[in-house]
C-alpha positions as CSV (number, residue, x, y, z in Angstrom):
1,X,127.6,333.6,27.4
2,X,130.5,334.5,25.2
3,X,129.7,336.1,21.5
4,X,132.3,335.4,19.0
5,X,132.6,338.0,15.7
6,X,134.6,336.5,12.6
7,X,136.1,339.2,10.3
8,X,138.5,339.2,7.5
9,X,137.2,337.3,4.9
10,X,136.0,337.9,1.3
11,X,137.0,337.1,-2.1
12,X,141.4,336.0,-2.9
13,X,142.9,335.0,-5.8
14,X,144.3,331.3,-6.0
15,X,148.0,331.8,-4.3
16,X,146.8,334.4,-2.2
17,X,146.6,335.0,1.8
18,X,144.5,336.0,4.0
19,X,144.3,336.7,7.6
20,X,141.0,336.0,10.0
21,X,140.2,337.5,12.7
22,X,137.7,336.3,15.8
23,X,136.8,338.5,18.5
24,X,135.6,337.5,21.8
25,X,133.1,339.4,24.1
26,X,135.0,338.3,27.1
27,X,138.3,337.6,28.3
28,X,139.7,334.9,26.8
29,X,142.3,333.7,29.3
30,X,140.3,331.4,30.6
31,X,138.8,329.6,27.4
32,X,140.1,326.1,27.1
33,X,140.8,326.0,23.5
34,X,139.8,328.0,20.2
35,X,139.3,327.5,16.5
36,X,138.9,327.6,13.3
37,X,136.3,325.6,11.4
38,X,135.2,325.9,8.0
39,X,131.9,324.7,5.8
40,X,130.7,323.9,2.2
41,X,127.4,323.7,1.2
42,X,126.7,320.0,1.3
43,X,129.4,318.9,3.7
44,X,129.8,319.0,7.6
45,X,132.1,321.8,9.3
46,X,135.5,320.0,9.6
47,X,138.1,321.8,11.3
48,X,140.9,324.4,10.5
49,X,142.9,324.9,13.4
50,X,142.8,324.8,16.9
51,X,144.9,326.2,19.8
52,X,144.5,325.6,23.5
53,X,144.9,327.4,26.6
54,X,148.5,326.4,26.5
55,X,149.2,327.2,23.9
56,X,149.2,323.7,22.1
57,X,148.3,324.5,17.9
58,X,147.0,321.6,15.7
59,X,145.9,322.2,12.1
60,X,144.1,320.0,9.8
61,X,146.1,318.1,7.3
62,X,144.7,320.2,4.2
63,X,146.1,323.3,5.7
64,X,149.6,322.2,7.7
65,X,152.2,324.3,6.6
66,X,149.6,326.9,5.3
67,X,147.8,328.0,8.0
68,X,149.2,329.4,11.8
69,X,146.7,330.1,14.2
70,X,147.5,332.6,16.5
71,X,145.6,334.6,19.9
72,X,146.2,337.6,21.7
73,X,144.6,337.2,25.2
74,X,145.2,341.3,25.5
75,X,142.8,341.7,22.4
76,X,140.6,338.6,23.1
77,X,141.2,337.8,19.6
78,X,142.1,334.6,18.0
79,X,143.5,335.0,13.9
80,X,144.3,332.4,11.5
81,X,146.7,333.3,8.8
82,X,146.4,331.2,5.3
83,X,148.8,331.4,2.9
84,X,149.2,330.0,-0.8
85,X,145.3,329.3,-0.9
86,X,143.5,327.3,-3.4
87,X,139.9,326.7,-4.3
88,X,139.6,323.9,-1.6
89,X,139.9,326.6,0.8
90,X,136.7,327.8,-0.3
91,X,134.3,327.8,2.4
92,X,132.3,329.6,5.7
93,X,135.3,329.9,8.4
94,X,133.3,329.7,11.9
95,X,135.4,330.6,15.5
96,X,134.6,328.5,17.9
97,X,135.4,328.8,21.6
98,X,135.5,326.0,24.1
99,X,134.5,327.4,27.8
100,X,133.9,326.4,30.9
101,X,131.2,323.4,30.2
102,X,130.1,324.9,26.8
103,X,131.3,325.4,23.2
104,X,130.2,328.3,21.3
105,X,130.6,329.7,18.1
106,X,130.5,332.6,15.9
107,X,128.2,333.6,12.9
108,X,130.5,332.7,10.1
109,X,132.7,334.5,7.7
110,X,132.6,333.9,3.5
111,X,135.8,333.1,2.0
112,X,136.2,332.6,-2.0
113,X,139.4,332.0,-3.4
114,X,139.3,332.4,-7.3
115,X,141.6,331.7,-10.2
């Protein structure tokens, strides 16, 4: 089964970008779709961002216009870039990989955006 690492986040000042990164164990050529999702505590994982295996991108209304999700199927890697963040954006941001008949998803990474 595919083993998906999150990296990139940390702490950013209100305004500020940052860039995620999720690497894939295998080759991701094949995977139907990827994503971004992200959690607060008390509140269901909604999602981020999501692109398919065409190619096809769709973002969550909160972050349209902020946010590109991107993948490298050389790297296995799937970013999303946020710009002009804001305490909303606070949150665990978990990759997720649709393949084959199974989803999977990473461990997580922390992101706090401060004032």
């Amino acid at each position: 089964q595919v083993q998906l690492v999150e990296s990139g986040g940390g702490l950013v000042q209100a305004g500020g970008s940052l860039r995620l990164s999720c690497r894939a164990s295998l080759s991701i050529g094949s995977f139907k779709a990827m994503g971004w999702y992200r959690q607060t505590p008390g509140n269901e994982r909604e999602l981020v961002a999501t692109i398919t295996a065409g190619g096809q991108t769709n973002y969550a209304g909160s972050v349209k216009g902020r946010a590109t999700i991107s993948r490298s199927i050389t790297k296995n890697t799937v970013d999303l870039q946020m710009n002009s963040l804001d305490s909303d954006d606070t949150g665990v941001y978990y990759c997720n990989a649709a393949v084959g008949g199974y989803v999977t998803w990473g461990q997580g990474t922390q992101v706090t955006v401060f004032s």
